[in-house]
C-alpha positions in Angstrom: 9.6 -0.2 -12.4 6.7 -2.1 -13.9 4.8 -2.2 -10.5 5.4 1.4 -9.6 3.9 2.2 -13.3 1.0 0.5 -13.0 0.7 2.2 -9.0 0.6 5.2 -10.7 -1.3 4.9 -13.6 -4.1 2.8 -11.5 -7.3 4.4 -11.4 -8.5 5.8 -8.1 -11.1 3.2 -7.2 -8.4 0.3 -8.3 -6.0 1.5 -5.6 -9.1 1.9 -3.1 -10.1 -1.7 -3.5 -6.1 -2.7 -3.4 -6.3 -0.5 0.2 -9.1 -2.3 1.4 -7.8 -5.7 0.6 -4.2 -5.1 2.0 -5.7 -3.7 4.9 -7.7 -7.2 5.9 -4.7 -8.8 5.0 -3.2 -6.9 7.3 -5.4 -7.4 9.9 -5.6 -11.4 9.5 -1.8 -11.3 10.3 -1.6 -8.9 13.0 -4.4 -10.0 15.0 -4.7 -10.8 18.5 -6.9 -13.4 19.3 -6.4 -13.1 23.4 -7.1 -9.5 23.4 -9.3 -9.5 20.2 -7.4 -6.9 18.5 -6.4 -6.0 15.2 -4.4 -3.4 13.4 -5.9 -0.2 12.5 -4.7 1.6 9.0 -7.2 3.3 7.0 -7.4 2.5 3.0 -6.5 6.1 2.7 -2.9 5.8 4.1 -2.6 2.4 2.2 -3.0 4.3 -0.9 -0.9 7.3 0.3 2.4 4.7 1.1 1.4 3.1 -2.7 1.4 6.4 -4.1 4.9 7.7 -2.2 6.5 4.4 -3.2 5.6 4.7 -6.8 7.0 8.3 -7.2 10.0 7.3 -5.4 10.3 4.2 -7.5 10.3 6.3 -10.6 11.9 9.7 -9.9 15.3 8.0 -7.5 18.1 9.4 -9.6 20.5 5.6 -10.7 23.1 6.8 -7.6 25.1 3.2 -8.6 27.0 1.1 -6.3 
């Protein structure tokens, strides 16, 4: 819960540099040195999936086991 807080209480810029860096993480890992390609995600979607994750994170009704 603490992470999906602080998701959603992040300023705008915060989650835009957090976009930015996941996304050259992300295309370290996925790329493809024969072909020279790497994956393509814009910060915007990063910060979408952050946001969607946070609200579900804090608004999934305790279902239990």
């Amino acid at each position: 819960m603490g992470l999906a807080t602080a998701i959603r209480d992040a300023k705008p810029d915060e989650l835009e540099k957090l976009g930015a860096f996941l996304i050259g993480e992300f295309r370290m890992q996925a790329a493809n040195p024969v072909t020279d390609e790497s994956a393509k995600v814009a910060s915007t979607d990063i910060v979408s999936a952050l946001g969607a994750w946070a609200y579900m994170q804090l608004n999934a009704q305790d279902v239990g086991d």
